[in-house]
Structures are given as structure tokens and as C-alpha cells.
C-alpha positions, 0 to 999 in steps of 0.5 A: 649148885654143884649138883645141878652142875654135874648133872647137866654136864652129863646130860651134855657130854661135858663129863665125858670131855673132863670140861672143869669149869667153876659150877656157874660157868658149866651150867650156862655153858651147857644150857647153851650147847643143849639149846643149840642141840635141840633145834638139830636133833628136831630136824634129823628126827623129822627127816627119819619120820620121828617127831620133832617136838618129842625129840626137841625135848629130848634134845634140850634135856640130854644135849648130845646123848639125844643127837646121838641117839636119833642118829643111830637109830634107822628111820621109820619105814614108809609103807610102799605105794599102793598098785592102784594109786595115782601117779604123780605127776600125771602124764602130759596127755592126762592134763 
């Protein structure tokens, strides 16, 4: 149980902190961090054009190290709008 413990205390950053707990108390306390984590991550990946259910799983699995990671990485870039696309909205005179 202790090794679980470690691992998951990596996987949320609790071992950088020096968090010493008992193992039961580390483990739900860092299946709680990385469940709260997860649903954030998702939305700062979504707002940087990345997928949101990748890195959900991200987050539940590593915690803060996803967050981390889907922070620094730039977003995606978007292709720039075609010359010949309609504009949007239209005009008051094309309705």
C-alpha cells in the first residue's frame, strides 16, 4: 500500500510539498486533488484547441504535472480565414 501511496503522491506533486501522511490518508487525499484537477485541465486543453477527454485522463492520472504541462504548452494554431469566405455576421443591407 505504501507504494501505491508514493506513486500517486508523485503523480500529484504531494512529493515535491514533502506531504508525510499515513499511506491511507495520501491516497485519498491525492485521488481527490487529481479528481478536481482533471475537469480544469480538460478546460484549459479545450481553450488551447487540444482534446479535452485526452487530457481529462491526463489529468486524473498525473494531477499537477498534466496542469502543468497543457499550461505551457502554446496553443494550437487555427488556419487563417480563407479571402473568399463569407463574412460573418453579414451586413445590415444582405438581410
Amino acid at each position: 500500500m505504501s507504494i501505491i501511496a508514493s506513486l500517486l503522491s508523485i503523480a500529484s506533486g504531494f512529493a515535491l510539498m514533502g506531504y508525510r501522511e499515513p499511506p491511507a490518508n495520501l491516497i485519498a487525499t491525492s485521488i481527490v486533488i487529481d479528481l478536481s484537477l482533471a475537469p480544469l485541465t480538460a478546460i484549459i486543453a479545450s481553450r488551447h484547441g487540444r482534446s479535452t477527454i485526452r487530457w481529462a485522463v491526463a489529468g486524473l492520472a498525473l494531477g499537477a504535472w498534466a496542469l502543468a504541462a497543457v499550461m505551457i504548452i502554446p496553443p494550437r494554431r487555427t488556419a487563417p480565414p480563407r479571402p473568399d469566405a463569407p463574412q460573418y455576421p453579414p451586413t445590415s443591407d444582405a438581410a
